[in-house]
FIVOVEX-969225 format. One record per residue (C-alpha): residue in three letters; x, y, z. Coordinates in steps of 0.1 Angstrom, whole numbers, plus 5000, padded with zeros to 4 digits. Example, Ala and Ser with C-alpha at 12.3 -4.5 7.8 and 13.67 -1.06 7.14 Angstrom:
! FIVOVEX-969225
ALA512349555078SER513749895071
END
This chain:
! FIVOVEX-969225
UNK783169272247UNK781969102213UNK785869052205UNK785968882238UNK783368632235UNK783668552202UNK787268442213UNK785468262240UNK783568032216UNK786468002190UNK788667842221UNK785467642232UNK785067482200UNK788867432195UNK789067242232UNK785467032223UNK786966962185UNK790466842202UNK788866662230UNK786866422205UNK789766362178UNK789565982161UNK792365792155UNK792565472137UNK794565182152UNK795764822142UNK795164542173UNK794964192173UNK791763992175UNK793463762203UNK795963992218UNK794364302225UNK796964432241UNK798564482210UNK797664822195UNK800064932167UNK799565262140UNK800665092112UNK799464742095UNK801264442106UNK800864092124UNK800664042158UNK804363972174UNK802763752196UNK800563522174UNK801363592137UNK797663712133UNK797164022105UNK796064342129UNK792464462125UNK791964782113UNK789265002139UNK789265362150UNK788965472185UNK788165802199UNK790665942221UNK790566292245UNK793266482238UNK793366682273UNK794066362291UNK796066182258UNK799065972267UNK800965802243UNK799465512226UNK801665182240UNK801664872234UNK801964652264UNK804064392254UNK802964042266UNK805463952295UNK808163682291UNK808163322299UNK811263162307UNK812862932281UNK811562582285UNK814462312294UNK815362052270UNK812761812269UNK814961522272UNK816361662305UNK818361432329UNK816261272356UNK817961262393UNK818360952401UNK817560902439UNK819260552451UNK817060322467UNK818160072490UNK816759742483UNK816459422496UNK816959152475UNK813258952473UNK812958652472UNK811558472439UNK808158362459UNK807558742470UNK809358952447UNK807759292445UNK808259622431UNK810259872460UNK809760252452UNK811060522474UNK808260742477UNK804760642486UNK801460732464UNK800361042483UNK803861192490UNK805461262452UNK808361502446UNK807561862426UNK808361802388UNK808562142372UNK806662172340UNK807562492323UNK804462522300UNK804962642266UNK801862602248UNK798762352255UNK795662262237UNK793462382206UNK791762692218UNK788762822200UNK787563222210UNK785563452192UNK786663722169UNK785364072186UNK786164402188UNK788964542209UNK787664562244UNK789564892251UNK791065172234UNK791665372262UNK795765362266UNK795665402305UNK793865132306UNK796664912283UNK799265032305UNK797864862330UNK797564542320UNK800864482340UNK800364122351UNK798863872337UNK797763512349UNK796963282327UNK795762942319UNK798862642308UNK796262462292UNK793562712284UNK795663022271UNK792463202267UNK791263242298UNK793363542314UNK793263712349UNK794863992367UNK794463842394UNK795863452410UNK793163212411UNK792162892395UNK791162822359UNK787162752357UNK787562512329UNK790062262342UNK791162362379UNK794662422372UNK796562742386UNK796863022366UNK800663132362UNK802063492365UNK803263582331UNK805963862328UNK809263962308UNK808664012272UNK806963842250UNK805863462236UNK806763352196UNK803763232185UNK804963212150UNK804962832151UNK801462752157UNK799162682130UNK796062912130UNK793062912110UNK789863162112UNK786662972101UNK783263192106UNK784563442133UNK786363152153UNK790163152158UNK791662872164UNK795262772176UNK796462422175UNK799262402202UNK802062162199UNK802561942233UNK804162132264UNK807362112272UNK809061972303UNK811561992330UNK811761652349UNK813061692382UNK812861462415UNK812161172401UNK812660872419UNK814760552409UNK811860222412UNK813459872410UNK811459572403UNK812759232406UNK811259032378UNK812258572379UNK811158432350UNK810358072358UNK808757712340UNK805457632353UNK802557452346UNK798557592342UNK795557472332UNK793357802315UNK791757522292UNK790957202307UNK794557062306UNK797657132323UNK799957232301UNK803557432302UNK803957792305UNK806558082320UNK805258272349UNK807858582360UNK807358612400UNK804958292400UNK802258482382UNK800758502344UNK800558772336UNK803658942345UNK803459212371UNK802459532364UNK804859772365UNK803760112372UNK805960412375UNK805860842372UNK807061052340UNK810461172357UNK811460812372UNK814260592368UNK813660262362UNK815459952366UNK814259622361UNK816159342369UNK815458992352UNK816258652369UNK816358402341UNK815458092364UNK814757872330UNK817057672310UNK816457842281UNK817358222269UNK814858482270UNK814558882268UNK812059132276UNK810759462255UNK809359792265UNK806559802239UNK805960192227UNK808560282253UNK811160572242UNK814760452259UNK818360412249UNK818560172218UNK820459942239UNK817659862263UNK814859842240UNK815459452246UNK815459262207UNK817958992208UNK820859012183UNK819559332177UNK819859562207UNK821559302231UNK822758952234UNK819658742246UNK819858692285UNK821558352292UNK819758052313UNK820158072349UNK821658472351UNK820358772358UNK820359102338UNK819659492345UNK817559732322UNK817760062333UNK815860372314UNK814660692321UNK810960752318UNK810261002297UNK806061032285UNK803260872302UNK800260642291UNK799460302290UNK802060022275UNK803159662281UNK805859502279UNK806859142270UNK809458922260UNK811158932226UNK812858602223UNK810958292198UNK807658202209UNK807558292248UNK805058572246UNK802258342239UNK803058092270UNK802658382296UNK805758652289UNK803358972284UNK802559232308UNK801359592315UNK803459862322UNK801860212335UNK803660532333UNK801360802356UNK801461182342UNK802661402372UNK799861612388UNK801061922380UNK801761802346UNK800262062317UNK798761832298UNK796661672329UNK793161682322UNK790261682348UNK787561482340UNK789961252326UNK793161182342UNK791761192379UNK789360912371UNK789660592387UNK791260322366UNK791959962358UNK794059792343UNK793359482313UNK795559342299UNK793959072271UNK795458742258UNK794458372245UNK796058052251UNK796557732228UNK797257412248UNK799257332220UNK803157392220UNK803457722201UNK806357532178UNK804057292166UNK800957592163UNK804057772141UNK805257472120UNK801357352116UNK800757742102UNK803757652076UNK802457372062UNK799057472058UNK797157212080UNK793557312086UNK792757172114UNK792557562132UNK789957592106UNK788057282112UNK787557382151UNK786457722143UNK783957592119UNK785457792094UNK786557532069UNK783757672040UNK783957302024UNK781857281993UNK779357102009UNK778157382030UNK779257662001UNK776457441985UNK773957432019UNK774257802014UNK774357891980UNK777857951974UNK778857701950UNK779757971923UNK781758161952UNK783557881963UNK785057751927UNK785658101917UNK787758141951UNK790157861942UNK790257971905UNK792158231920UNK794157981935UNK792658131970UNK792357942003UNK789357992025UNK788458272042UNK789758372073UNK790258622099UNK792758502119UNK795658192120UNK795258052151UNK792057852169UNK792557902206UNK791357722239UNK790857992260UNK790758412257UNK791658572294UNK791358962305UNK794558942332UNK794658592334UNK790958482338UNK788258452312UNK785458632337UNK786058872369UNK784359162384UNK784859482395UNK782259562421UNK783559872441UNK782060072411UNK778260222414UNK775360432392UNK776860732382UNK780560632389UNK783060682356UNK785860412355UNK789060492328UNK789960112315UNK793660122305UNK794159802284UNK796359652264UNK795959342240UNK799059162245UNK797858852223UNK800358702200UNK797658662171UNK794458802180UNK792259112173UNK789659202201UNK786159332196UNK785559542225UNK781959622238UNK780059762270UNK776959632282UNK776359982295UNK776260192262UNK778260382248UNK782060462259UNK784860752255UNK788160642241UNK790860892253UNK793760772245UNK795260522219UNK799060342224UNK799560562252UNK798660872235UNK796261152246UNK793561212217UNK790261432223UNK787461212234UNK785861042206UNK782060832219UNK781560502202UNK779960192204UNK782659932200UNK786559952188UNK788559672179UNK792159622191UNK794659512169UNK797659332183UNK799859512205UNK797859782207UNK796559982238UNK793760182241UNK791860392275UNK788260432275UNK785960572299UNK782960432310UNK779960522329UNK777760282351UNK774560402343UNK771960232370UNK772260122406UNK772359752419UNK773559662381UNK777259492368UNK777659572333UNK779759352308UNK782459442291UNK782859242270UNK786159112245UNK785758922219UNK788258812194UNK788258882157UNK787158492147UNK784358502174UNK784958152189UNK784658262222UNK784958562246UNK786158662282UNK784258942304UNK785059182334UNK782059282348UNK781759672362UNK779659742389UNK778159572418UNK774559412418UNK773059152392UNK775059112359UNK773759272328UNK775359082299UNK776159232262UNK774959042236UNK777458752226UNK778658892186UNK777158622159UNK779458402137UNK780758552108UNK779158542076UNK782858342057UNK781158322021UNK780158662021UNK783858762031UNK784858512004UNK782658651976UNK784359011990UNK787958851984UNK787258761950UNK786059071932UNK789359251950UNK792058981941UNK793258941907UNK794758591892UNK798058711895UNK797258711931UNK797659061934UNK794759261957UNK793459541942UNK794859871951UNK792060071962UNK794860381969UNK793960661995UNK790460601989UNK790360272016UNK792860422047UNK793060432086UNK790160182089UNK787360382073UNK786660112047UNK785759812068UNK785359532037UNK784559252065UNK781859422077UNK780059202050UNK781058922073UNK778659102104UNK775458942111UNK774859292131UNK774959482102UNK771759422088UNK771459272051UNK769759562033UNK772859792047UNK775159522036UNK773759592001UNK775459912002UNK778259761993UNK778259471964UNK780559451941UNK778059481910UNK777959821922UNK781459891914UNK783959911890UNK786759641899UNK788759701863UNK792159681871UNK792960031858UNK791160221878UNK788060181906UNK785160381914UNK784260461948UNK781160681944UNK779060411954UNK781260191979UNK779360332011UNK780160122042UNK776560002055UNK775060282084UNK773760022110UNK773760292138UNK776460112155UNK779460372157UNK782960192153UNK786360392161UNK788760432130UNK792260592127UNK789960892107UNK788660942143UNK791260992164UNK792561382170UNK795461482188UNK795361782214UNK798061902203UNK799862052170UNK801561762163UNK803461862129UNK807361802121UNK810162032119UNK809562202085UNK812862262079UNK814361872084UNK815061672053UNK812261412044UNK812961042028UNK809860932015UNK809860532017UNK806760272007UNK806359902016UNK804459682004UNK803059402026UNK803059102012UNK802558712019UNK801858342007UNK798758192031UNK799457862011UNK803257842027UNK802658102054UNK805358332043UNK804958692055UNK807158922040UNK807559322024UNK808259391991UNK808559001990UNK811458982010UNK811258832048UNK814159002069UNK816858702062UNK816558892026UNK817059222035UNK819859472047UNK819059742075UNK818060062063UNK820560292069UNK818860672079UNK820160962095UNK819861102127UNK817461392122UNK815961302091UNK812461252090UNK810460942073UNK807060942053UNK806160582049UNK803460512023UNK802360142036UNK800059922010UNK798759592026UNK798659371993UNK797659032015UNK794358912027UNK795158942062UNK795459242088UNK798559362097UNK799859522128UNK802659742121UNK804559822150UNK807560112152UNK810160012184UNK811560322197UNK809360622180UNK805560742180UNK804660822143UNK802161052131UNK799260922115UNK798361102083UNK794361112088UNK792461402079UNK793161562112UNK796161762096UNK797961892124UNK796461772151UNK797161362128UNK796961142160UNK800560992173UNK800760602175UNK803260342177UNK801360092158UNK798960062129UNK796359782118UNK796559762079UNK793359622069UNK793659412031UNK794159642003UNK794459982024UNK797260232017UNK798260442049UNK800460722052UNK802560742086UNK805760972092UNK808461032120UNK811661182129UNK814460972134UNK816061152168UNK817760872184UNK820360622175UNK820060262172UNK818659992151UNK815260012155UNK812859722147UNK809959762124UNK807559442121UNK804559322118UNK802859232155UNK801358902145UNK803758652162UNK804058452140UNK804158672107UNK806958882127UNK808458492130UNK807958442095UNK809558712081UNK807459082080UNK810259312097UNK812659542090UNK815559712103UNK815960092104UNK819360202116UNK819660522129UNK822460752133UNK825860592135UNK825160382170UNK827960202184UNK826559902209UNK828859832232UNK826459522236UNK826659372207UNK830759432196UNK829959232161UNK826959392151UNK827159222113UNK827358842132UNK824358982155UNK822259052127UNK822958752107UNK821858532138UNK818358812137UNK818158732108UNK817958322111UNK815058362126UNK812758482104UNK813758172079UNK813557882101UNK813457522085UNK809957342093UNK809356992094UNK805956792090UNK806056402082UNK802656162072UNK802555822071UNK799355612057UNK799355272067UNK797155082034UNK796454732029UNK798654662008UNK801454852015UNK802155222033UNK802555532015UNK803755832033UNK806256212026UNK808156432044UNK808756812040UNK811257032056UNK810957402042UNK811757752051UNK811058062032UNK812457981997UNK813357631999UNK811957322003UNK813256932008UNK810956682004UNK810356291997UNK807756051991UNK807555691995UNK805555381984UNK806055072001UNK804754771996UNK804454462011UNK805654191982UNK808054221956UNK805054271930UNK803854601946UNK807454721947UNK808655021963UNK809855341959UNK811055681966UNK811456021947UNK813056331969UNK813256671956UNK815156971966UNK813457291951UNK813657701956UNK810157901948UNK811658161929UNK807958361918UNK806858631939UNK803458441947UNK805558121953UNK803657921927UNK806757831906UNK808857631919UNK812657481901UNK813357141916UNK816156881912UNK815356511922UNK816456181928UNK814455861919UNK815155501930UNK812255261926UNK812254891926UNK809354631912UNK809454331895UNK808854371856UNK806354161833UNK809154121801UNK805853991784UNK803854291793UNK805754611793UNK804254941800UNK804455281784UNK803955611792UNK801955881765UNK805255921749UNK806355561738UNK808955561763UNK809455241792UNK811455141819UNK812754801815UNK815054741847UNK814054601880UNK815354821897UNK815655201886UNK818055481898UNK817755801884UNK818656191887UNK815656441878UNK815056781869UNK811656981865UNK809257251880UNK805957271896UNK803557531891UNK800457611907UNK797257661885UNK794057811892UNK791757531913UNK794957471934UNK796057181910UNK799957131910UNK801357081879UNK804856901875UNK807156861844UNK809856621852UNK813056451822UNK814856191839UNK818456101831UNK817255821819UNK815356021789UNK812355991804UNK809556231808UNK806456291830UNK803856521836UNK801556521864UNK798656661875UNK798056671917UNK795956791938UNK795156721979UNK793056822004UNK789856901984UNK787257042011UNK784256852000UNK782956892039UNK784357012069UNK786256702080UNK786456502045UNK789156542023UNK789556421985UNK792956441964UNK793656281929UNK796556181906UNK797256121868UNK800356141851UNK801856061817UNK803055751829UNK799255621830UNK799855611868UNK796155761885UNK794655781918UNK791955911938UNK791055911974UNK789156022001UNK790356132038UNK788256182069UNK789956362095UNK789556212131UNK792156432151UNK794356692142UNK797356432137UNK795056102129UNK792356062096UNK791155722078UNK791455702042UNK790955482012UNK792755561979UNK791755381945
END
């Protein structure tokens, strides 16, 4: 019997030490699923497994599996073909063209989205929720969130976080091994690249589009513009990710024109750059573009041939995600929208706003009351800031080219929206399709979200105000706060001259507070710590980038003074070696303004690691004096295309060594913006280069063509601030001669300009005339007067600015002058040397330099043995509308006069 039970307990403790064995396992933090014996990473997300032991009972013990995560079908090729889905069409006429689509808005075809991955996720590290292996084996199917991977079910249902239906997973399982992960205090966090997708059952839309003369009045006179289907701005154009679409053009005018698909990705050949991607579209014919549409977001589109986008060739083009689209987001992309699309208008002819920005007339500056004469640098202090800026051979401050008559938001310079009420969100999709203008934006009811930026998602970043460089687009989301109330918003350009409003809401209008002039001499004092006297800006490197280093924000009344103290130059070190930073805050005013550092994609946005990389830098660069707008110093007539191949990916280190912005816009391509987002850098297609900032942008080159790079400025692009990248080894079927075609691009950005003067004196008239383009320049002068005693004469000179500032300038002349000679009383110049004929014809060599205080200097020999210098100097701003110039030379020849301007082509005068 004791034999018996002590075998009893020996069997009882056996079973009880067997039934509580430990065991130690390896999972994964985010897969729990995954439960391996041995150390490893996780074959689903890369992740190093966690070390734990579990407690198993033997008497029930199944082997430990590992339930592997089930299979999702490989996603489709993104660029996928689209059906194309005929649609019969009646031709309509030019009065009442419209767009014809073949489905309506409520009845749209399935496009299958095959998810792949979706946004950043953020969980919590924790402990393995369950070691018990029956319970792993029956994680059999799984449904889970497209956009939220973390949310997981085992049964169908709806995602809480964004509405979306949770998809069956099953088969074996996802590579992970892509994503980039990071732990940071017991948070994981996966940064997702974007989803692919299948586009099927997309539809073929056709507009109609005539492009037509007309006349408007937006300023007080009527004055000639284009309309296309008898309106300005051009229709919208609105189609789904998965369309078709055709647009085809009826050139009604007598001239040629084109149209471009700004941030659109398409076939080379339709991207719509005369001489570069096709042969401009003829006067009186019609032409087809046909693409497929391939991403979503807001763009515009306008035309691409001289001058015709500021005279009413602009227009919005909308490109709707899908419902069932993966990267749809509630809150966001099921908001009501509108549409803006912002402009200006000169009643002058753009030719003559082009040729007057050539030869450096300031009238523009005279109407903005921007002239900062020395009479008021002296009514405000400035007098030391004003003689140091022209000792840098500097003109005045400015913040844009061009004065304009009138700024419109789709056409009109004040609307409403009054369906809207208190509480109602409202996404604003807009688009600044001016040819010269930055736009301050601002909402009378607070703060706004801006989700989006050149048609590209970003997370939700709240500020107070943005401004919108050319060409750029930008969504926002605002709120109506109360009831009864229409709140501004407001756009204002760059210059603050004027504004134009759209008013949100119905009930009385509650107006934002109209921005205050700039503060020019502050701006000016700025300009001249950061330029040197070789006219070089100073490079400020990685430490001014993506807009994070406003310098005009001296120029902001709204910033108050003491923040604005933040930032004087005595506080830094402006050697030309090297600068310091530590103290070169930006002022804290409490008004929050979006930068480039802001903005955060969704989505893992990194390049192939394994491509090649060609690292590239331009520097922008430019004469204000001449208006000559060039990189590296070259405008495009100068410059070959860049040859690149297909695949390869460029880094582009850009340095803006001008005074003015630049908006550099990529045809073709979305670039990543290297901010310190990392992987998640933001994706644009163009960026504002503020003076003396150095950004980083990068892209791969996936499709063939030559694809234009430029400046978005009309007339800098016009002047010369492009380049060409040629990708691949494209063959246009377009454009047969593609060397001709690019000769005749070329021409364009090194067009001749003529100005002529004439002054009408008492004793004679005295008058020149200038043709230039980017290098050289023809010119004469004349003195006429009105009895053989006074004589006349005239000196022309044909000269090439060969310095890379354009201050030296070669020349070669011819002199013929005619005046009656005293023989008693002949006169010599400071060298001993006189002209004793009547009548003098002569050859001439010399140059012309520029020195500080904007004096020209000349050295001229005759062929005659004679020599001259000169000293000149013209259009001395002694108050906003009076002029002084002076003259002396080595031939004791001096003069000095004054010039009040009247008009911009009229001014009296009186010359000693």
């Amino acid at each position: 019997m004791k034999s018996l039970l002590s075998l009893f307990l020996l069997m009882t403790l056996s079973i009880t030490t067997y039934s509580q064995s430990t065991k130690t396992v390896y999972t994964c933090p985010m897969h729990p699923q995954v439960v391996k014996s041995a150390p490893g990473n996780c074959p689903i997300c890369g992740m190093t497994l966690v070390k734990k032991t579990i407690t198993e009972k033997k008497t029930a013990a199944k082997p430990v599996s590992v339930v592997k995560k089930p299979q999702v079908a490989p996603a489709p090729k993104k660029d996928a073909a689209v059906k194309k889905t005929s649609v019969q069409n009646q031709t309509p006429t030019p009065a009442k063209a419209k767009a014809k689509t073949e489905f309506k808005k409520k009845v749209l075809p399935k496009v299958k989205t095959v998810p792949k991955e979706s946004a950043p996720v953020t969980v919590k590290t924790q402990d393995h929720p369950t070691s018990n292996p029956q319970q792993h084996e029956a994680v059999q199917k799984r449904y889970i969130c497209p956009m939220h991977p973390e949310v997981v079910s085992d049964k169908p249902g709806k995602c809480p976080k964004c509405g979306m239906n949770l998809v069956l997973q099953k088969g074996n399982k996802e590579d992970h091994s892509a994503h980039e992960n990071t732990q940071i205090n017991g948070e994981h966090k996966i940064v997702m690249p974007m989803p692919e997708k299948q586009l099927k059952g997309g539809r073929k839309v056709t507009y109609h589009l005539y492009v037509k003369d007309t006349l408007v009045n937006f300023a007080g006179r009527q004055k000639r513009a284009i309309a296309v289907n008898g309106q300005i701005p051009m229709p919208k154009l609105v189609f789904y990710e998965g369309d078709t679409a055709e647009v085809i053009v009826h050139n009604l005018m007598d001239e040629e024109t084109s149209l471009h698909w700004h941030g659109l990705h398409l076939p080379n050949r339709e991207d719509g750059v005369p001489w570069l991607t096709q042969k401009p579209i003829p006067p009186h014919s019609a032409y087809t573009y046909s693409f497929p549409i391939i991403q979503n977001g807001t763009h515009w589109y306008h035309s691409h041939t001289g001058l015709q986008e500021q005279i009413g060739m602009y227009g919005m083009i909308i490109l709707k995600k899908r419902p069932e689209d993966p990267t749809f987001r509630t809150g966001i992309d099921d908001l009501p929208t509108e549409h803006l699309i912002l402009s200006e208008w000169t009643n002058l002819n753009p030719n003559n706003v082009q040729r007057m920005l050539h030869h450096a007339n300031d009238w523009f500056a005279l109407r903005k009351g921007s002239t900062q004469s020395y009479a008021e640098a002296l009514k405000e202090g400035q007098f030391k800031t004003k003689l140091t800026n022209e000792w840098k051979r500097m003109m005045a401050m400015d913040v844009s080219d061009v004065y304009y008559d009138a700024f419109l938001i789709n056409g009109k310079i004040e609307s409403q929206l009054a369906a809207y009420k208190a509480g109602d969100k409202v996404r604003l999709q807009i688009a600044n399709g001016g040819a010269s203008s930055y736009f301050w934006l601002n909402y009378a009811g607070g703060k706004f979200k801006v989700v989006a930026s050149d048609g590209l998602d970003i997370e939700p970043v709240e500020v107070d105000r943005l401004i919108l460089a050319v060409s750029e687009t930008v969504d926002v989301v605002v709120e109506i706060p109360e009831k009864n109330t229409s709140y501004e918003f407001l756009v204002t350009p760059e210059d603050r001259t004027k504004s134009a409003s759209v008013y949100i809401g119905g009930g009385i209008k509650k107006a934002h507070a109209p921005l205050p002039k700039l503060k020019y001499f502050e701006g000016m004092k700025m300009m001249n710590d950061m330029m040197k006297m070789n006219g070089d800006m100073k490079d400020m490197g990685m430490e001014m980038s993506y807009q994070t280093m406003d310098m005009n924000q001296v120029m902001y009344p709204e910033i108050t003074a003491e923040n604005n103290d933040a930032i004087k130059m005595d506080n830094m070190n402006t050697s030309e070696a090297e600068m310091d930073h530590s103290k070169h805050q930006m002022p804290t005013s409490g008004i929050t303004t979006l930068n480039y550092g802001m903005m955060k994609s969704p989505y893992d946005t990194s390049l192939p690691k394994d491509r090649p990389v060609r690292d590239l830098k331009f520097t922008l660069t430019g004469n204000m004096n001449r208006y000559v707008w060039s990189m590296d110093n070259k405008v495009l007539a100068e410059s070959d295309k860049i040859v690149v191949k297909k695949g390869e990916i460029l880094r582009i280190t850009l340095f803006n060594n001008s005074m003015m912005r630049h908006p550099m816009h990529l045809h073709g391509f979305d670039f990543r913006v290297l901010n310190k987002n990392g992987a998640q850098a933001p994706l644009k297609n163009v960026l504002d280069m503020m003076p003396m900032e150095t950004d980083v942008i990068e892209f791969t080159a996936k499709t063939d063509g030559d694809w234009f790079f430029h400046c978005h400025i009309l007339y800098h692009m016009m002047a010369g601030m492009n380049r060409v990248f040629a990708v691949g080894d494209d063959q246009n079927p377009l454009l047969p001669d593609k060397a001709s075609a690019y000769k005749k691009l070329q021409r364009e950005s090194n067009m001749w300009h003529l100005m002529a003067e004439n002054d009408f004196a008492t004793n004679g008239n005295d008058g020149r005339a200038r043709i230039s383009n980017t290098r050289w320049e023809l010119g004469t002068e004349w003195r006429l007067g009105y009895s053989p005693r006074h004589g006349y004469e005239v000196e022309t000179q044909l000269g090439r600015y060969v310095d890379r500032m354009q201050w030296l300038k070669p020349f070669i002349g011819f002199n013929y002058h005619y005046r009656k000679i005293d023989r008693n009383n002949i006169e010599k110049n400071l060298f001993g040397q006189a002209n004793t004929k009547d009548e003098r014809k002569t050859f001439s060599a010399g140059i012309t330099y520029r020195l500080p205080m904007l004096v020209d200097l000349q050295a001229e020999i005759f062929t005659d043995g004679i020599v001259r210098f000169q000293l000149k100097r013209e259009d001395i701003p002694l108050s906003p509308r009076l002029r002084g110039a002076f003259m002396i030379n080595t031939d004791k020849e001096y003069s000095a006069g004054l010039k009040y301007i009247v008009t911009k082509n009229f001014g009296i005068s009186h010359t000693l």
